[in-house]
Structure formats: structure tokens, C-alpha cells
C-alpha positions in Angstrom: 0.0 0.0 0.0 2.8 2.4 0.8 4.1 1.7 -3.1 1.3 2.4 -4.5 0.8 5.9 -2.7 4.4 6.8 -3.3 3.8 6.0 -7.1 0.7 8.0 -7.0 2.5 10.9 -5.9 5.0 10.7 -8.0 2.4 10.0 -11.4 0.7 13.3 -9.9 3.4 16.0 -9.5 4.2 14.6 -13.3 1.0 15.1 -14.4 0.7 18.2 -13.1 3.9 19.3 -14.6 2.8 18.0 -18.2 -0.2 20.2 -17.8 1.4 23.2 -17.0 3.8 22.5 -19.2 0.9 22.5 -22.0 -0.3 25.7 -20.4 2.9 27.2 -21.1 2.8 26.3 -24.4 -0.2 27.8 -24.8 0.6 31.4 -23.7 3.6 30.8 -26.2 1.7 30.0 -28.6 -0.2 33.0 -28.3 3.2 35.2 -28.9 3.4 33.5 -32.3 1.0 36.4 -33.2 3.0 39.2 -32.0 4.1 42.1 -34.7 7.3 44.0 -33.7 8.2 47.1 -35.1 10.9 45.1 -36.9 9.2 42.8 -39.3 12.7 40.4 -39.0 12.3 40.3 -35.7 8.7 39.7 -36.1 9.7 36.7 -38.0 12.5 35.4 -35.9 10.3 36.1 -32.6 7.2 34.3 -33.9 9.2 31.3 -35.2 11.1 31.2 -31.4 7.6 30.9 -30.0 6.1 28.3 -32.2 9.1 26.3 -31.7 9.6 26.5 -28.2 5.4 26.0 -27.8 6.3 23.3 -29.5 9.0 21.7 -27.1 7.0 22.0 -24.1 4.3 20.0 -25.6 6.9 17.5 -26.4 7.8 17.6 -22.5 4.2 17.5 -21.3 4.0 14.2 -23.4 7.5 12.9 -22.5 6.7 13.7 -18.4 3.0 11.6 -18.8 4.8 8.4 -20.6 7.5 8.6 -17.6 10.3 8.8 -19.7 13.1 9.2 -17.2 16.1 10.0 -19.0 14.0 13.5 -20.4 13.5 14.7 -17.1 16.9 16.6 -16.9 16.7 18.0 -20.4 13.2 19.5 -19.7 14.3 20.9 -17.0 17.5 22.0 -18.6 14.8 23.3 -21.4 12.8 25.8 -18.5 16.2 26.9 -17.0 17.0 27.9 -20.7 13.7 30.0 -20.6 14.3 31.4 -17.8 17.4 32.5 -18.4 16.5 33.8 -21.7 13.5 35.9 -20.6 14.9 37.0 -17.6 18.1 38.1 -20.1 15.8 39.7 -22.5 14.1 41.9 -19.7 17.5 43.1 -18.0 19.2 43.8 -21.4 18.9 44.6 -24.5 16.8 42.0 -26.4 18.4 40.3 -29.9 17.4 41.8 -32.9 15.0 44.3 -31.2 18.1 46.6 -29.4 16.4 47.3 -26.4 15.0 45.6 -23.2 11.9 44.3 -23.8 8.6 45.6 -21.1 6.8 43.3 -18.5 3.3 42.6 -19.2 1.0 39.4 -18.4 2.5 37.1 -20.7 5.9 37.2 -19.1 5.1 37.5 -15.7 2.7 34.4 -16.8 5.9 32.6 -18.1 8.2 33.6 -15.3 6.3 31.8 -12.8 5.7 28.9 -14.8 9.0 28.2 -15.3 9.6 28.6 -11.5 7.0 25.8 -11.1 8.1 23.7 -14.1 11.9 24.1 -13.1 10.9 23.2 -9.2 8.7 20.1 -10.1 11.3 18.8 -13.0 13.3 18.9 -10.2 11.5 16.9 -7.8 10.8 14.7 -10.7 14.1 13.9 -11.1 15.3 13.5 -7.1 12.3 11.2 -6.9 12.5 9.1 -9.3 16.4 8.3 -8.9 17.2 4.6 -8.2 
């Protein structure tokens, strides 16, 4: 019986993960629809965000079928986010030359990939062996 609860704890904080990972996909995939005042960059922007929408779909998949050898390159994959939206609000962004504002979307993102990096990494420690 303790198995059992352990593993559905464990199937839990993975599912949950998968579906906020698909959340976060979805609020990216919004962004695919964003127009810059540099049509390039318009381009380049809206491609990033399909793509990346696209990768976290992947990882909501990869976390439901309990792939474990994913776990640390989705997490690697939020870090990445992370790092690039927090890089893109404290600098100036690629291609656009200036720091880009706050608004819903990224304060959206930013705590989801606080939550996403926290439970890949709870994944993982759980489910070592």
C-alpha cells in the first residue's frame, strides 16, 4: 500500500507538470502572433515561440509516458527560458536593441517556469534509483 501511494505521488506531481507545461505552451503560442516594429524580428520572434510552444508539448508528453532520461533536459529546457526571458528583460533583447517591457505574458511565463523548473526537479530526485 505504501508503493502504491508513493507511485501515485510521484504520477501526480508529473502530471501536473505536463499540464502546466501545455499551459505554457499555450501562452507561447499566443506570442506567435505578436508584430514588432521590426518585421525580421517579427519573424524570428514568432518562429522562437512556435518552436519553443512546441517543445514543451513535447515535455508534457515525455513527463506523462515517464520517460526518465528526459526529465533533466526539460528541466534543462525551462532553465533555458528562464534565463533567456529574464536576459531579454534586464538587457537589451536580440534583434530588437532594447530591453523588452513586462506585461501578463511574461510575468505568466516567469512563474511557470519557476513551477516547471521546481517540479522537473523533484521529478528527477524522486525518481532516482
Amino acid at each position: 500500500m505504501a508503493q502504491e501511494k508513493i507511485d501515485i505521488s510521484k504520477l501526480s506531481v508529473r502530471w501536473a507538470a505536463a499540464m502546466l507545461s501545455a499551459l505554457w505552451a499555450g501562452v507561447h503560442l499566443v506570442l506567435t502572433h505578436a508584430i514588432l516594429p521590426n518585421p525580421i524580428a517579427t519573424m524570428i520572434y514568432d518562429t522562437f515561440f512556435g518552436f519553443t510552444a512546441a517543445l514543451a508539448i513535447i515535455a508534457a508528453f515525455l513527463l506523462i509516458m515517464g520517460i526518465k532520461y528526459t526529465y533533466p533536459l526539460i528541466t534543462a529546457f525551462y532553465v533555458i527560458d528562464l534565463a533567456l526571458l529574464s536576459e531579454t528583460r534586464l538587457g537589451p533583447a536580440l534583434f530588437i536593441g532594447k530591453k523588452l517591457p513586462f506585461n501578463i505574458y511574461v510575468d505568466v511565463s516567469l512563474v511557470l517556469d519557476i513551477i516547471l523548473i521546481i517540479l522537473s526537479i523533484i521529478i528527477i530526485l524522486t525518481n532516482r534509483k
